[in-house]
C-alpha positions as YAML, in Angstrom:
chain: A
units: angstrom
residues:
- id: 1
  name: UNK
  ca: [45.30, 43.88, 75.53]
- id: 2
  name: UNK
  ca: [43.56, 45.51, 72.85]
- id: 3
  name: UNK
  ca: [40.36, 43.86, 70.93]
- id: 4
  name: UNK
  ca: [40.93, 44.11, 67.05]
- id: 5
  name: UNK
  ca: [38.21, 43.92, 64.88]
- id: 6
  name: UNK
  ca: [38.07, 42.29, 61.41]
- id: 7
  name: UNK
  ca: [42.15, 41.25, 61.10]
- id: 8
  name: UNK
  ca: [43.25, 40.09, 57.98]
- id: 9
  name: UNK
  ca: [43.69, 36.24, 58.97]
- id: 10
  name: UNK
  ca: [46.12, 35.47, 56.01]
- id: 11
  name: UNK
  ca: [49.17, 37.78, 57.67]
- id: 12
  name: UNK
  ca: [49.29, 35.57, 59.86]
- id: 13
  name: UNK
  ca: [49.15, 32.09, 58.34]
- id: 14
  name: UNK
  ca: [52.31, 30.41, 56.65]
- id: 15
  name: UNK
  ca: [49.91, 29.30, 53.63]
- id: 16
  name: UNK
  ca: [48.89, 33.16, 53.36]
- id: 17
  name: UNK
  ca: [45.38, 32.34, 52.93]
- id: 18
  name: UNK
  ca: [42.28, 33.45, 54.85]
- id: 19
  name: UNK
  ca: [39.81, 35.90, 55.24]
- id: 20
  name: UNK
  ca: [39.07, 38.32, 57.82]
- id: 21
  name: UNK
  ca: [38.25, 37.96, 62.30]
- id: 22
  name: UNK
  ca: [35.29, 38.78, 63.59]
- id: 23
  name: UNK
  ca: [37.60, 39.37, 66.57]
- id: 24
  name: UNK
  ca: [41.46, 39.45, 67.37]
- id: 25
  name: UNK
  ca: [43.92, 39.81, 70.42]
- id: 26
  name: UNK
  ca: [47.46, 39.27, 71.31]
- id: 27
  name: UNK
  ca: [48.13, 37.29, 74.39]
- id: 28
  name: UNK
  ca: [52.20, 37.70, 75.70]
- id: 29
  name: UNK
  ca: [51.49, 36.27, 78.97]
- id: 30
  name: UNK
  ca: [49.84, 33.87, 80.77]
- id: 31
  name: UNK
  ca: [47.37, 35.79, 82.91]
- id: 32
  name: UNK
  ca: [46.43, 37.79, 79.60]
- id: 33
  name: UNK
  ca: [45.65, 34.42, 78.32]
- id: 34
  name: UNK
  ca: [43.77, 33.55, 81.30]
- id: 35
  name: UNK
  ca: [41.59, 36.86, 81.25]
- id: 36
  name: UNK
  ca: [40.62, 36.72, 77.63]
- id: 37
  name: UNK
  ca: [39.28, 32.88, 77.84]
- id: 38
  name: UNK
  ca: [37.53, 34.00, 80.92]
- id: 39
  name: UNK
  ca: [36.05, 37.06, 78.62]
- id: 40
  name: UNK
  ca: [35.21, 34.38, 75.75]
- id: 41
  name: UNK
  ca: [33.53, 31.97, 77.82]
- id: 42
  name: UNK
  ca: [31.25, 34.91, 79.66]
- id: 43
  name: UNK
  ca: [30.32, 36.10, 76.38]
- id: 44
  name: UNK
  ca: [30.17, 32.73, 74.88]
- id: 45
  name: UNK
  ca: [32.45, 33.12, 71.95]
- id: 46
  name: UNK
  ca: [33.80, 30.95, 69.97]
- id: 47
  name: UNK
  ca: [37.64, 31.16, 69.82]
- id: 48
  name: UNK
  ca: [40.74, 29.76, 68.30]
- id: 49
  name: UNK
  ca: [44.41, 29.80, 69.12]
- id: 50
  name: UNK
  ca: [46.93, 30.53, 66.63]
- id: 51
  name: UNK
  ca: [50.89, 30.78, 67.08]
- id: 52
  name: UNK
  ca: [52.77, 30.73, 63.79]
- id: 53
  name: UNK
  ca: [49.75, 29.72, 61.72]
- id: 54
  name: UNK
  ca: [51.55, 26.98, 59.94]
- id: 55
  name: UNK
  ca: [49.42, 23.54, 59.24]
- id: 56
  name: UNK
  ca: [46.45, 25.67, 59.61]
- id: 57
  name: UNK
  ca: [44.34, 26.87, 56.67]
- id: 58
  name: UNK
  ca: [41.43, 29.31, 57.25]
- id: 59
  name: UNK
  ca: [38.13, 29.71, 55.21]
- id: 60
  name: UNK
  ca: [38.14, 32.48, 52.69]
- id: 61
  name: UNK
  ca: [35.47, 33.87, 54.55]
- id: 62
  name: UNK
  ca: [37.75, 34.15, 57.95]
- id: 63
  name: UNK
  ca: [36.83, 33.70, 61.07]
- id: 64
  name: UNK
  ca: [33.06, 34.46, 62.28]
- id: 65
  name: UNK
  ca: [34.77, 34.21, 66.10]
- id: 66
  name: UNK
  ca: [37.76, 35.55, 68.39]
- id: 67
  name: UNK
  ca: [41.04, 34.42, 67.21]
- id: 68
  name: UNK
  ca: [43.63, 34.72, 69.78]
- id: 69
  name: UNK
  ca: [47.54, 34.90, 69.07]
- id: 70
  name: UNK
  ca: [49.73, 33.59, 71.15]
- id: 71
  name: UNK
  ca: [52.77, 35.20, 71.63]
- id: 72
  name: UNK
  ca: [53.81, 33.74, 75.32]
- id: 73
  name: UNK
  ca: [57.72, 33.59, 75.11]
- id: 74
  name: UNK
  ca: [59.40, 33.54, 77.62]
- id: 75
  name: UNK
  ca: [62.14, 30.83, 78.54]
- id: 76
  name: UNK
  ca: [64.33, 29.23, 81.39]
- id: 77
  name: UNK
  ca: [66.99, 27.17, 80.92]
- id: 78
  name: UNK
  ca: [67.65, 24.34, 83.84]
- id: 79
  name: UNK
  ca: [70.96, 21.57, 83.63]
- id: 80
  name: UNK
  ca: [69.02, 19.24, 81.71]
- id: 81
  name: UNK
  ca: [65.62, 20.98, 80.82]
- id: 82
  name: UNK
  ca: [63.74, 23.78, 79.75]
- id: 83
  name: UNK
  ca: [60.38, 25.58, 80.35]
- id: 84
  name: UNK
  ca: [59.47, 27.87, 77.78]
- id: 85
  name: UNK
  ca: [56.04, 29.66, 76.50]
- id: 86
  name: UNK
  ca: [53.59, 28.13, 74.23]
- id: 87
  name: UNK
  ca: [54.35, 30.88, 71.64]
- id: 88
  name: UNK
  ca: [57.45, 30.39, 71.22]
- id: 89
  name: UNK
  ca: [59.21, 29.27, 68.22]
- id: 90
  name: UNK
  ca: [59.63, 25.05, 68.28]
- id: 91
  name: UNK
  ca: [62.07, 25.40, 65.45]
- id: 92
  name: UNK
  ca: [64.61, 28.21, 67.52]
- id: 93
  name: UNK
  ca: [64.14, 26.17, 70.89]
- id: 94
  name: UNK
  ca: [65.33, 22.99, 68.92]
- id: 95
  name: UNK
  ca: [68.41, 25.11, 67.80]
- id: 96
  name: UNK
  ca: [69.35, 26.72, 70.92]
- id: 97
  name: UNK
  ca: [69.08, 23.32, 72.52]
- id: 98
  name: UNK
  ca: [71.19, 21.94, 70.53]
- id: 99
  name: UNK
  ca: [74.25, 24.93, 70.78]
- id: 100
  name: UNK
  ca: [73.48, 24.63, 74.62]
- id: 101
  name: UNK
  ca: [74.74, 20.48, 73.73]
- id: 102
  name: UNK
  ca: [70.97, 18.97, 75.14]
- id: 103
  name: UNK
  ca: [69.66, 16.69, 73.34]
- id: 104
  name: UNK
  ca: [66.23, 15.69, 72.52]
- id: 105
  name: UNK
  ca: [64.79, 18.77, 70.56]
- id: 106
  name: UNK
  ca: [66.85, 18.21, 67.16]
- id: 107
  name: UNK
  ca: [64.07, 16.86, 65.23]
- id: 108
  name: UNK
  ca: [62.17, 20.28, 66.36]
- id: 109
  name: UNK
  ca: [64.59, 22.43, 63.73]
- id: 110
  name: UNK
  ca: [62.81, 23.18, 60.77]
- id: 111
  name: UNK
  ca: [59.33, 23.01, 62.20]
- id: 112
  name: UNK
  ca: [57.50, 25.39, 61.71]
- id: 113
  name: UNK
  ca: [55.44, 26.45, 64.28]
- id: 114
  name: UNK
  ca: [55.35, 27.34, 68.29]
- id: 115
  name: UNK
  ca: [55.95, 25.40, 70.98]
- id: 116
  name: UNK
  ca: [52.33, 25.31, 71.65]
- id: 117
  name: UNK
  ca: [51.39, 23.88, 68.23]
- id: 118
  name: UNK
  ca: [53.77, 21.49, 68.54]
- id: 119
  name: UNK
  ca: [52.48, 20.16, 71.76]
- id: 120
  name: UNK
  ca: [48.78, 20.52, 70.52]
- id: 121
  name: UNK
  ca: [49.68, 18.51, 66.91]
- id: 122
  name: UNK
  ca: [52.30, 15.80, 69.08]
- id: 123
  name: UNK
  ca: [54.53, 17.17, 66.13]
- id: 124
  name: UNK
  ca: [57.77, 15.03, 64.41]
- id: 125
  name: UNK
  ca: [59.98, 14.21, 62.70]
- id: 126
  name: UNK
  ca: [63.10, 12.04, 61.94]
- id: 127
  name: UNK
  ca: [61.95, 9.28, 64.32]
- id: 128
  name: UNK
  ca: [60.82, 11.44, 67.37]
- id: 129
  name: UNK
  ca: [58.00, 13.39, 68.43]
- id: 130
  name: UNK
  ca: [56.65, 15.97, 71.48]
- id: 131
  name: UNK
  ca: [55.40, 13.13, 73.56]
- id: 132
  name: UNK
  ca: [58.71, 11.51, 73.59]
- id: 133
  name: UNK
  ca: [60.62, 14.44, 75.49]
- id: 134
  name: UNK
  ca: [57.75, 16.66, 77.17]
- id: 135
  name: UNK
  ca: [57.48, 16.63, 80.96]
- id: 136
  name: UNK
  ca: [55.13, 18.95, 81.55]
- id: 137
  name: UNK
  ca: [52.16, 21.50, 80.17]
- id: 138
  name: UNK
  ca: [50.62, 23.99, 81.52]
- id: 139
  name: UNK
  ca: [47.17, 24.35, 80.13]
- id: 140
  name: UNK
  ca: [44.10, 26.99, 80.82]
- id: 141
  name: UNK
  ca: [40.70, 25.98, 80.69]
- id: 142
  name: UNK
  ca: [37.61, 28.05, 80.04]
- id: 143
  name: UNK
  ca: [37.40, 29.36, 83.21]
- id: 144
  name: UNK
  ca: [41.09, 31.27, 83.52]
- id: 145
  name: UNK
  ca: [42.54, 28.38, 85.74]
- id: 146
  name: UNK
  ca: [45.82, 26.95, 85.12]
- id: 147
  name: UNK
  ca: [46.68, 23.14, 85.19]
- id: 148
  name: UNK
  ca: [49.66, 21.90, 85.58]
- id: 149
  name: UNK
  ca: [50.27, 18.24, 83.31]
- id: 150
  name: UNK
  ca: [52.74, 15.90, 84.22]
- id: 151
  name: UNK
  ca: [53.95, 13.24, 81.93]
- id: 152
  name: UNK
  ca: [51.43, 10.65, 83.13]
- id: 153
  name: UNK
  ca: [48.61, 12.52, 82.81]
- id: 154
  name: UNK
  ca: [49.09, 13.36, 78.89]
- id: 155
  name: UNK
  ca: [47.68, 11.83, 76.33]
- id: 156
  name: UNK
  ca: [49.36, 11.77, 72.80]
- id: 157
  name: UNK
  ca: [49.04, 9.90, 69.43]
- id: 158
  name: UNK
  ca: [50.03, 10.27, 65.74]
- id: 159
  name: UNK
  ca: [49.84, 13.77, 65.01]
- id: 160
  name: UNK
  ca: [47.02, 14.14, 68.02]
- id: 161
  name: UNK
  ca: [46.81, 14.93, 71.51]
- id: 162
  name: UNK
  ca: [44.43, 15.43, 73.89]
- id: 163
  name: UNK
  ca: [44.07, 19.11, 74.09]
- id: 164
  name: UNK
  ca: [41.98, 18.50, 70.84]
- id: 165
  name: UNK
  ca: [39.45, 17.33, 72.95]
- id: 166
  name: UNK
  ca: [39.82, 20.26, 75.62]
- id: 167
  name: UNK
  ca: [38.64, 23.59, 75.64]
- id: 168
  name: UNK
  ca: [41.27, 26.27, 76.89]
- id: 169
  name: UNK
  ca: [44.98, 27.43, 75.63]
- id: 170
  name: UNK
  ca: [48.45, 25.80, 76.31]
- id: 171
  name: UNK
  ca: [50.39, 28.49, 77.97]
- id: 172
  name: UNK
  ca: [53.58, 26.47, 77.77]
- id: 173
  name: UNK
  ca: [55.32, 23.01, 78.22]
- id: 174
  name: UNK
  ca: [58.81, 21.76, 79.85]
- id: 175
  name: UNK
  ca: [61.02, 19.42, 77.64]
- id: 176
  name: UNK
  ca: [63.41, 16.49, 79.37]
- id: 177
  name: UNK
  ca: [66.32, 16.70, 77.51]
- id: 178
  name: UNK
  ca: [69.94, 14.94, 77.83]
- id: 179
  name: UNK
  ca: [73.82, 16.02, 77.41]
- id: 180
  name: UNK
  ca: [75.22, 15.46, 74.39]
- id: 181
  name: UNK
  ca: [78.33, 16.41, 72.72]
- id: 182
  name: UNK
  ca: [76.74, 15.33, 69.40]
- id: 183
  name: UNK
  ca: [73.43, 17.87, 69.33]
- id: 184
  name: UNK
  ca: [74.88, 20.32, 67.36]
- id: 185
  name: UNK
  ca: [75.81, 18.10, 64.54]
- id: 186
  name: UNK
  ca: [72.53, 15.83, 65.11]
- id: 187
  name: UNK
  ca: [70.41, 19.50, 64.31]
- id: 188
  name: UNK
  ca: [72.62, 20.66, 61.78]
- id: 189
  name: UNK
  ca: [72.35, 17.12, 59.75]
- id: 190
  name: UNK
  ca: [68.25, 17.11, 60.49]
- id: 191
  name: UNK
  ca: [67.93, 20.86, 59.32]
- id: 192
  name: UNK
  ca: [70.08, 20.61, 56.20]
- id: 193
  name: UNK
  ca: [67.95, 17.19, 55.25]
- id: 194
  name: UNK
  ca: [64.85, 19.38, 55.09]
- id: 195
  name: UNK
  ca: [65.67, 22.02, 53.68]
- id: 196
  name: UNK
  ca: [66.69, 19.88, 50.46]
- id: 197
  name: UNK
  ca: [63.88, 17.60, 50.74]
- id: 198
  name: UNK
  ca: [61.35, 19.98, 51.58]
- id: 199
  name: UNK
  ca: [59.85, 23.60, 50.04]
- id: 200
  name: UNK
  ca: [60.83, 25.27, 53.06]
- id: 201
  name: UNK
  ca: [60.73, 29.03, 51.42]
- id: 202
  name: UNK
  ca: [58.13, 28.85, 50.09]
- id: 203
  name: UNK
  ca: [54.28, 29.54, 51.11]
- id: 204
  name: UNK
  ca: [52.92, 26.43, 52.46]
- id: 205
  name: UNK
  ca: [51.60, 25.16, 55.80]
- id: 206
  name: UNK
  ca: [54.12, 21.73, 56.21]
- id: 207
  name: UNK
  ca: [52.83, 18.50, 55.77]
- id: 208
  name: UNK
  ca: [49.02, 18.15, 54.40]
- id: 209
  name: UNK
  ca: [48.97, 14.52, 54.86]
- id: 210
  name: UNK
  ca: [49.25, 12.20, 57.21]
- id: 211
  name: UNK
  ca: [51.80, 9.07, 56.62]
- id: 212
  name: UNK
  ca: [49.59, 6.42, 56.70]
- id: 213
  name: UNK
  ca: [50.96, 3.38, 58.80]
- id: 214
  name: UNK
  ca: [53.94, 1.78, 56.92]
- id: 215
  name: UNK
  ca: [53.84, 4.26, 54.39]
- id: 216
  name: UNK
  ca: [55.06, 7.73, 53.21]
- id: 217
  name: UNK
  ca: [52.04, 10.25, 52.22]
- id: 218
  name: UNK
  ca: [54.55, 12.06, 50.03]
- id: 219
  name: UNK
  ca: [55.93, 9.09, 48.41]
- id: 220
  name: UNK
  ca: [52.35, 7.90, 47.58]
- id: 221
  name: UNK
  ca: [51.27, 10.92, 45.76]
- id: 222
  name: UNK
  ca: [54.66, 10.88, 43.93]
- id: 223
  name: UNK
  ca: [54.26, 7.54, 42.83]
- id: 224
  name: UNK
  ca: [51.00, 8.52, 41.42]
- id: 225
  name: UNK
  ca: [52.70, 10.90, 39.47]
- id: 226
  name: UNK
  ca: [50.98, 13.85, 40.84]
- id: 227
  name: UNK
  ca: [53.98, 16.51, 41.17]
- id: 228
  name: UNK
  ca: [53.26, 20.45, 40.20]
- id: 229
  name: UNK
  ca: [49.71, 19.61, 39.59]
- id: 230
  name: UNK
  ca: [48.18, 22.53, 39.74]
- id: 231
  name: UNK
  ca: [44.41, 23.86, 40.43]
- id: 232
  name: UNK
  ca: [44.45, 28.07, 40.49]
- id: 233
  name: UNK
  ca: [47.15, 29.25, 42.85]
- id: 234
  name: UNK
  ca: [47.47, 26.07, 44.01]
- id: 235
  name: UNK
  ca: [50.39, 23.67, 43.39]
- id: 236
  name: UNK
  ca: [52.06, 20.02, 44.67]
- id: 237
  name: UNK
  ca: [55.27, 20.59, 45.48]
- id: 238
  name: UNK
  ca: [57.83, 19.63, 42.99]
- id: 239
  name: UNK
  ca: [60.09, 19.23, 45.54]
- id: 240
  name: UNK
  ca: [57.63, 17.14, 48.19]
- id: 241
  name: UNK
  ca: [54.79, 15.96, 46.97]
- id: 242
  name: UNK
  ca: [52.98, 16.13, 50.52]
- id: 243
  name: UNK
  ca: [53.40, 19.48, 50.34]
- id: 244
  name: UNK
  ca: [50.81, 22.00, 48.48]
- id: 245
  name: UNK
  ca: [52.07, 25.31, 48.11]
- id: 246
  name: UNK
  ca: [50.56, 28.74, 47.18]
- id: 247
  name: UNK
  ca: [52.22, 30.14, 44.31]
- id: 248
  name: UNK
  ca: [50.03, 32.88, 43.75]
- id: 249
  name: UNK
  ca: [46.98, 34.12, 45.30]
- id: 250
  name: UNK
  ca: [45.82, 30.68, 45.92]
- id: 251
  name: UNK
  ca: [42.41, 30.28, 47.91]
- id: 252
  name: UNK
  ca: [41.54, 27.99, 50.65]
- id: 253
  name: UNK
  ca: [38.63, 26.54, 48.17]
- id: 254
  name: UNK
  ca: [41.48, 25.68, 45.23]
- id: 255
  name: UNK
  ca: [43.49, 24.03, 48.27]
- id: 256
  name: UNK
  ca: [40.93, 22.08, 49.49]
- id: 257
  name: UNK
  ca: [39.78, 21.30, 46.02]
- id: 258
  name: UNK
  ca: [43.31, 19.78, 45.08]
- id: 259
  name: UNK
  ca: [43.28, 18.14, 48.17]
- id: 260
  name: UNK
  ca: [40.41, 16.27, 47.54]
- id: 261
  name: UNK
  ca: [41.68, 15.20, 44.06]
- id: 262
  name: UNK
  ca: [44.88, 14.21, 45.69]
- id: 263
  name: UNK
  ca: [43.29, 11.38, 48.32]
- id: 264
  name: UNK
  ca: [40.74, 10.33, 45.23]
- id: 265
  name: UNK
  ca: [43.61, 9.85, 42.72]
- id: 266
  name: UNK
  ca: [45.73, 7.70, 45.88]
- id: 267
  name: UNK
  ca: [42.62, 5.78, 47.18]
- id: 268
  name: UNK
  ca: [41.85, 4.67, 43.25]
- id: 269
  name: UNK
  ca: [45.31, 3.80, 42.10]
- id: 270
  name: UNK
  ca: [46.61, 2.30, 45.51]
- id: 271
  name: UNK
  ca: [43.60, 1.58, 47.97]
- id: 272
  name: UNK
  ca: [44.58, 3.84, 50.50]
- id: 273
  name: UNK
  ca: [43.23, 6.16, 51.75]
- id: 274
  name: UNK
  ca: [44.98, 9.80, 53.10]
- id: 275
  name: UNK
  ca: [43.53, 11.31, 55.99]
- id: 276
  name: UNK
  ca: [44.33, 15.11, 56.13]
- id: 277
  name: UNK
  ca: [47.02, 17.22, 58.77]
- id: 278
  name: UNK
  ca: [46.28, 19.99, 57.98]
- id: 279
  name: UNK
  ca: [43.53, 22.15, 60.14]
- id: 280
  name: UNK
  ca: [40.96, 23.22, 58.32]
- id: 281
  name: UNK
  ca: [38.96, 26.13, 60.16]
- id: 282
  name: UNK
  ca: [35.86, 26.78, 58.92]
- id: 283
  name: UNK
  ca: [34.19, 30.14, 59.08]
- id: 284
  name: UNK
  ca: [30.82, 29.21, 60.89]
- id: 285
  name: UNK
  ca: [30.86, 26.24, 63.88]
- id: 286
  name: UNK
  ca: [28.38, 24.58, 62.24]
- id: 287
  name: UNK
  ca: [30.16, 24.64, 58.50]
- id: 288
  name: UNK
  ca: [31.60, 21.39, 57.74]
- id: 289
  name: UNK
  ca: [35.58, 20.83, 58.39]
...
């Protein structure tokens, strides 16, 4: 493991966005993992894990801390399961699943992120989310000691779990999945949906709202006629309007900006109010979120 200094954050962020890390590593396996949160918490750095960098969006400033990149990825296959690491990618595991004829991972294809940040964000889709098909995680704490997380002891909600509340890394997570003749087709159908619906080639970071209960966060904003407003390098999504992408050289200040005019133009025209997915990552601890 080598300890970069001052890494470009936005190379490594689907929204392209972000200034510079104080500090940067690359993990690819678990007892790296466990030796560099061991270093962080001696030192008493602050930290951050990234995988794919998708639903995140850093500070133009960077990251005045050690950011640490996951890229754990290796995989076993059992008859109706499979372990794999916390960096690798949810959207391939969902496909390979699916060829493999398990079921349970189809919603995963199009997602983009690691299997990590899916577990960390409960992510979903099309009905079905991590906490509906993972058996087990296995998570490091501060201290370099790995847990392993059964079912039971996990706690998940809408686009939350508790590893928000936890300090230490997911180092990976085994899914419960079924046989099915029909997986295949099931991914294929859920991956060809997006990729209509959604600006999937495009630099973005996935959904920035959440759906608020009995409603759709994109349909909202749509009905509020808000498509391809624009502010900078900043747009809505002609496509989705719960998507902002960077057409340009967009900052995180003109994303955060629209953002904010976004849930004020909602909350006066319908009442309700958006509550953000996307994780913001400020520069300094102590800078607002």
């Amino acid at each position: 493991m080598k300890l970069l200094k001052d890494v470009l954050l936005s190379e490594y962020t689907t929204y392209k966005i972000g200034g510079v890390a104080k500090q940067f590593v690359v993990v690819s396996t678990v007892e790296e993992l466990s030796q560099v949160l061991v270093q962080l918490s001696r030192a008493k750095e602050r930290y951050m894990v990234l995988g794919k960098g998708s639903n995140t969006l850093f500070d133009d400033r960077g990251f005045n801390g050690t950011v640490i990149l996951n890229k754990i990825v290796d995989i076993e296959w059992q008859e109706e399961s499979v372990r794999v690491g916390a960096g690798y990618s949810f959207a391939l595991l969902g496909v390979q699943a699916s060829r493999k004829e398990l079921s349970g991972l189809e919603f995963a294809s199009g997602i983009p992120g690691t299997v990590g940040g899916a577990v960390y964000m409960n992510a979903g889709a099309n009905g079905l989310e991590v906490k509906d098909v993972i058996a087990t995680v296995e998570y490091i704490d501060r201290e370099g000691k790995t847990h392993l997380l059964q079912r039971n002891d996990l706690k998940f909600a809408y686009r939350w779990s508790m590893f928000h509340e936890m300090e230490g890394a997911i180092a990976g997570a085994t899914f419960q999945l079924s046989r099915s003749s029909q997986a295949k087709q099931k991914q294929k159908e859920i991956l060809d949906y997006r990729m209509a619906t959604q600006p999937y080639k495009t630099k973005n970071c996935g959904c920035v709202f959440r759906n608020p209960e009995g409603h759709s966060a994109g349909r909202l904003i749509d009905e509020c006629g808000l498509k391809n407003t624009t502010i900078g390098g900043a747009t809505i999504s002609p496509l989705h309007a719960n998507f902002i992408e960077n057409r340009g050289n967009a900052t995180a200040k003109e994303i955060i900006e629209l953002m904010s005019f976004i849930q004020r133009t909602v909350k006066e025209r319908t009442g309700i109010q958006l509550e953000e997915e996307v994780r913001k990552i400020p520069f300094e601890e102590s800078q607002d979120g």
